[in-house]
N, C-alpha and C positions, 0 to 999 in steps of 0.2 A: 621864784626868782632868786640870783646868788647877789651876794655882798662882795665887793674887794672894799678891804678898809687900808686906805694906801698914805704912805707916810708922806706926809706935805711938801718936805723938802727932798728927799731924793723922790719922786715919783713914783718909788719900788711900792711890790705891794705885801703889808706887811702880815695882814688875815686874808681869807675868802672863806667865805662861810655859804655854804647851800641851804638852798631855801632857806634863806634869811625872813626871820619876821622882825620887827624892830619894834620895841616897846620904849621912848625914851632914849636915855643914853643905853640901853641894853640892845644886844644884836644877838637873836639867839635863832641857830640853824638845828641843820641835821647832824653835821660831820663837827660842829664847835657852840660853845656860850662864851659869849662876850660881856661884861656886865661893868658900866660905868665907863663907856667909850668917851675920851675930852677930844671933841668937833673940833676946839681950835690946833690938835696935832696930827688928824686925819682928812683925809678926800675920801669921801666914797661913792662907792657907781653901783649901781644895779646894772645888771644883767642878765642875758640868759644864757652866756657865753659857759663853758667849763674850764676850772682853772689844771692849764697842760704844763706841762713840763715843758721849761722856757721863755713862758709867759711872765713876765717880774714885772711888766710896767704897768700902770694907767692905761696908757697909750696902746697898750696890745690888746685891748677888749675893746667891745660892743657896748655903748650904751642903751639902755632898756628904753623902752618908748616913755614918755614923759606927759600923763594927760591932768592936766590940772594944778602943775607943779609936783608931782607924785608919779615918781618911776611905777609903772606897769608893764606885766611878761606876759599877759592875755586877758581876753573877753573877761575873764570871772575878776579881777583884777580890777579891770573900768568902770564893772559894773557894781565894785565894793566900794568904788569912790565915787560914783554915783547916791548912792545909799547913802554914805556920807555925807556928802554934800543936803542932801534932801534932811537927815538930821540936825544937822545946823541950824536947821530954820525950821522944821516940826518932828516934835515927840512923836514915840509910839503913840505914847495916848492922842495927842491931836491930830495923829493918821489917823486911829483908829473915828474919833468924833467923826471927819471928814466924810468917813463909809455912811453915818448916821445926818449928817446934813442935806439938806435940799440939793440936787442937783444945779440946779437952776438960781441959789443962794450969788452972791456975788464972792462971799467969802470960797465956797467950793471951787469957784472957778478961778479964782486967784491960782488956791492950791493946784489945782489940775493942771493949770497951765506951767505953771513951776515946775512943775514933775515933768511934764510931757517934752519941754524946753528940753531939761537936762538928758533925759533918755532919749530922744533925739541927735542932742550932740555928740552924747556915748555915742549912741547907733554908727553916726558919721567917724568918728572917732577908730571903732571896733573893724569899721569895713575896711577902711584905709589898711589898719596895720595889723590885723591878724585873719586867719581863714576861719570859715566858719565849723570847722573841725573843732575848734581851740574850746569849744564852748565846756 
């Protein structure tokens, strides 16, 4: 997915950066690094738009699909913040217990149903807004 990191007050855009990963205030692509970006002098938008010749605003892009508060550009994407999400609330290691717990435990089934919940709603999520190419 690309970055436009667009300047707040005139709308223009100031970087775009491909395949943007964003670590913190750092935005680091394929075509640029960004490092120590201040949020309160930039807009930014995910995309999966290319930045063309003549394209200067905000307003001339695509916003990226947005699932859980987090722009995403496909399936692999939904399903990284899926994972996340499930992190949040259990470790590898307390995955890993879960494989070794009773099925039939009440705690297993808490977890399972947590998980099955979220991938789920990915699933609905994934159908809606991308083909199943994207995977």
């Amino acid at each position: 997915m690309n970055c436009a990191i667009v300047d707040k007050k005139s709308d223009t855009i100031k970087y775009f950066i491909y395949n943007c990963k964003v670590d913190g205030n750092n935005y680091i692509g394929s075509n640029k690094k960004l490092y120590g970006i201040k949020c309160k002098h930039f807009k930014f938008l995910f995309t999966n738009d290319s930045y063309e010749e003549g394209v200067t605003k905000f307003s001339d892009l695509t916003l990226a699909s947005v699932y859980n508060d987090i722009s995403v550009g496909n399936r692999k994407d939904v399903n990284n913040q899926i994972v996340r999400q499930i992190r949040e609330k259990y470790s590898i290691d307390e995955e890993f217990k879960m494989s070794r717990v009773l099925k039939s435990s009440k705690e297993w089934k808490e977890y399972n149903k947590y998980v099955n919940d979220l991938v789920k709603e990915g699933q609905k999520f994934k159908d809606k807004h991308f083909t199943r190419e994207e995977v």
